[in-house]
N, C-alpha and C positions, 0 to 999 in steps of 0.2 A: 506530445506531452512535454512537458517541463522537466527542465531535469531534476532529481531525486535526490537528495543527498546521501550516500553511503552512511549516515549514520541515522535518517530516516528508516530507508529500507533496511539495518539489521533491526532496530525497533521492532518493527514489525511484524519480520523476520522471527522473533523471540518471543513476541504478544502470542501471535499463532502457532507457534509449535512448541511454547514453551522455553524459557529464557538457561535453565540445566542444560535440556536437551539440545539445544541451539549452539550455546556456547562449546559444549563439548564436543561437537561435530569436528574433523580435523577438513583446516581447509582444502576444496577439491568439489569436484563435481555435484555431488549430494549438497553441500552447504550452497553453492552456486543456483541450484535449482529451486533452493527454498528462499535464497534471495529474487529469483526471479519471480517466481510464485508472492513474492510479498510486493514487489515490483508493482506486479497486477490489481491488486487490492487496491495499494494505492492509488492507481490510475482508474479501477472501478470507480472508490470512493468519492474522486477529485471530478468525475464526471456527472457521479448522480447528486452533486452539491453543484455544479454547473447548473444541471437539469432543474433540479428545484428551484434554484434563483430563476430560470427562466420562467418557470411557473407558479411562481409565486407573484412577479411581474405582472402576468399577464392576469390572475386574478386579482389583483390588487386595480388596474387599471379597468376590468370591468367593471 
């Protein structure tokens, strides 16, 4: 996967658990995890927008 930029993943980081709650976390393990966890989403994301250009392709050319 591509790299992410730090200022991506707190985005989204904040989107999903709330941008209070997020921000007030003190940095350490727990904030870590929810950046990893946001990590993930956007690598979901990035993949079923892969996915669908693939097939959209392929219907478009049938």
């Amino acid at each position: 996967m591509e790299d992410i930029s730090p200022d991506a993943i707190n985005a989204v980081a904040r989107s999903l658990y709330g941008e209070t709650e997020y921000d007030a976390l003190p940095e350490g393990q727990v904030k870590a995890a929810y950046r990893k966890r946001a990590r993930i989403v956007i690598g979901t994301v990035s993949e079923c927008e892969q996915h669908s250009r693939i097939i959209s392709t392929h219907v478009a050319a049938e």
